[in-house]
C-alpha positions as CSV (number, residue, x, y, z in Angstrom):
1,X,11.3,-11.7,-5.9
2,X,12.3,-8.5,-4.3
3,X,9.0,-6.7,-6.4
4,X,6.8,-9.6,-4.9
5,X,7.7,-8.8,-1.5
6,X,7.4,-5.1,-1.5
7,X,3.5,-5.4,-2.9
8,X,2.9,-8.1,0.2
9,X,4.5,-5.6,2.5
10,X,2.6,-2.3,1.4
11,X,-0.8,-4.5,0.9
12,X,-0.6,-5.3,4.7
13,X,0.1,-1.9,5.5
14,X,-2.8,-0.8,2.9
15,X,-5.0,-2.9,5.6
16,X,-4.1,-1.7,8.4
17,X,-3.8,2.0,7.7
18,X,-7.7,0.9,6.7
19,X,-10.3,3.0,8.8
20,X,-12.0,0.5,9.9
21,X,-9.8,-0.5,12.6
22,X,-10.5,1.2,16.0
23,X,-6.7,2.6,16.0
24,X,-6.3,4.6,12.8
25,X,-10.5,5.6,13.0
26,X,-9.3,9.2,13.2
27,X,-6.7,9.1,10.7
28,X,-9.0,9.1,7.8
29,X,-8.3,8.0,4.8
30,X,-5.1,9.5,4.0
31,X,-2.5,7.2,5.1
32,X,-4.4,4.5,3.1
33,X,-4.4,6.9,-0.1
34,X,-1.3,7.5,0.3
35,X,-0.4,3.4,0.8
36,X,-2.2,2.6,-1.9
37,X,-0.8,5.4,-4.5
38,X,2.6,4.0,-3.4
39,X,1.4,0.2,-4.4
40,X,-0.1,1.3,-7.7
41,X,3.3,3.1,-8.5
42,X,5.3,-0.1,-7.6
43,X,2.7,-2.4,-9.8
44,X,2.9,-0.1,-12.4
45,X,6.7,-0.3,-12.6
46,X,6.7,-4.2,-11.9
47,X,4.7,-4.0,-15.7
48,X,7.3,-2.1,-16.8
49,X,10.3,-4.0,-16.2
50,X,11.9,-1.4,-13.7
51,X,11.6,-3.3,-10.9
């Protein structure tokens, strides 16, 4: 439950550390590399059985 809830949370941040939006254009695209190497991490250890 607690795994489930941390991928929603970090897949709503993934979209809105997105560049597309007009308040993160100059960011680039490392806060949503970043986001998303933290979600694959997670997933990864969901298929584990860690988390």
């Amino acid at each position: 439950m607690l795994g489930t809830i941390l991928i929603v949370v970090l897949l709503l941040m993934l979209l809105g550390a997105l560049p597309n939006w007009g308040h993160s254009r100059q960011w680039g695209y490392a806060p949503s590399g970043a986001l998303g190497t933290v979600l694959l991490i997670i997933v990864i250890l969901m298929v584990v059985g860690r988390i």
